[in-house]
Residue, then its C-alpha position, 0 to 999 in steps of 0.5 A: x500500500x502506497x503511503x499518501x503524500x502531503x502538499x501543503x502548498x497545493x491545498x488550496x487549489x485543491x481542497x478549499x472549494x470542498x472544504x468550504x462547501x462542506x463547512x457551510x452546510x453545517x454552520x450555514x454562515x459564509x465567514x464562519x465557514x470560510x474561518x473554519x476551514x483557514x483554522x484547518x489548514x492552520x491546524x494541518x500545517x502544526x501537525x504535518x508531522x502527525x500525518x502518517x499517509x494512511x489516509x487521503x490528504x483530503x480525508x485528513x484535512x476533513x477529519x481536522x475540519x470536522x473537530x473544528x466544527x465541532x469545537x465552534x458548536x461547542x464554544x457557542x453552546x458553552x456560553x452560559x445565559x445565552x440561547x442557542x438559536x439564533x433568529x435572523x430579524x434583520x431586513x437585510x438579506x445578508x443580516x446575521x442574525x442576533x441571539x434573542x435573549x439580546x433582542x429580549x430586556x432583562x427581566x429585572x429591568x422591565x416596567x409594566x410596559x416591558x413585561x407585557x412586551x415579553x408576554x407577548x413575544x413569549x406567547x408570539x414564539x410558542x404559537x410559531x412553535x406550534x406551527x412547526x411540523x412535529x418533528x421539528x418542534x419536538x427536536x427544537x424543543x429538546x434541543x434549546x429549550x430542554x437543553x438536551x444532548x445532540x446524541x440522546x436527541x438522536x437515540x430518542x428519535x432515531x436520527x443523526x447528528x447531521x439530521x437533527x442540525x438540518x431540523x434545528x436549522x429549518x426549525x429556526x428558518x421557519x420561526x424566524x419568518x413567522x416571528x417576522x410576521x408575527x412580531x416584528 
């Protein structure tokens, strides 16, 4: 069996557009993206010399790729205090989104007024829970308001972990836009 050889200088050409392409169906954010894959290659460089040719370059590289990935998730899930999802209320097409307990006053500092504005997004969010498809309420749900791990959302309802990601994100597609109508 040949060993593989590592080219550092010829990643780029070769493997950026894959690498790319790969990250931004995970994390659905082009800077991210792009931020991801520039931390693999990064981390490729440090450890050329762990790199034993027994697997692709490419396949090595993805393997790099996917920790960071993960790490970026759990960077963000490890933030204490803030919501997972992430709702796009901007008008603007290229908005990022804002987490919503941004969006939402503390609650130690609402008036009257404020309190009822809070009622009112908290009733206006479950009524666009409640017109997700089952499936998609259920894993958002567990997942950001139970707190749920990714694996025991999996094993309880029999999907991946690249499936509930797809739910989660089409979950809050969907409450984002109802939200707009609704809310905003």
């Amino acid at each position: 069996m040949t060993k593989e050889k590592i080219e550092p200088n010829k990643w780029i050409d070769r493997y950026a557009d894959y690498l790319f392409n790969y990250t931004i169906t995970r994390v659905n954010d082009r800077e991210i993206a792009q931020d991801l894959v520039q931390e693999t290659f990064f981390a490729g460089l440090k450890s050329m010399k762990n790199f034993k040719g027994e697997a692709s370059e490419r396949t090595w590289l993805v393997s790099i790729l996917k920790r960071k990935i993960i790490d970026h998730y759990r960077k963000i899930n490890s933030k204490k205090g803030q919501a997972e999802v992430r709702i796009n209320y901007n008008s603007s097409e290229e908005g990022e989104g804002d987490w919503l307990e941004e969006r939402v006053a503390d609650l130690s500092d609402l008036g009257a007024a404020g309190n009822m504005e809070n009622e009112e997004l908290g009733d206006a969010i479950n009524n666009c829970i409640s017109k997700l498809p089952e499936k998609q309420a259920a894993v958002f749900k567990m997942k950001t308001l139970q707190g749920y791990e990714t694996e025991t959302i999996c094993n309880e309802l029999d999907i991946t972990a690249s499936n509930l990601w797809v739910i989660i994100h089409r979950a809050r597609t969907a409450l984002a836009e109802c939200l707009e109508e609704n809310w905003f």
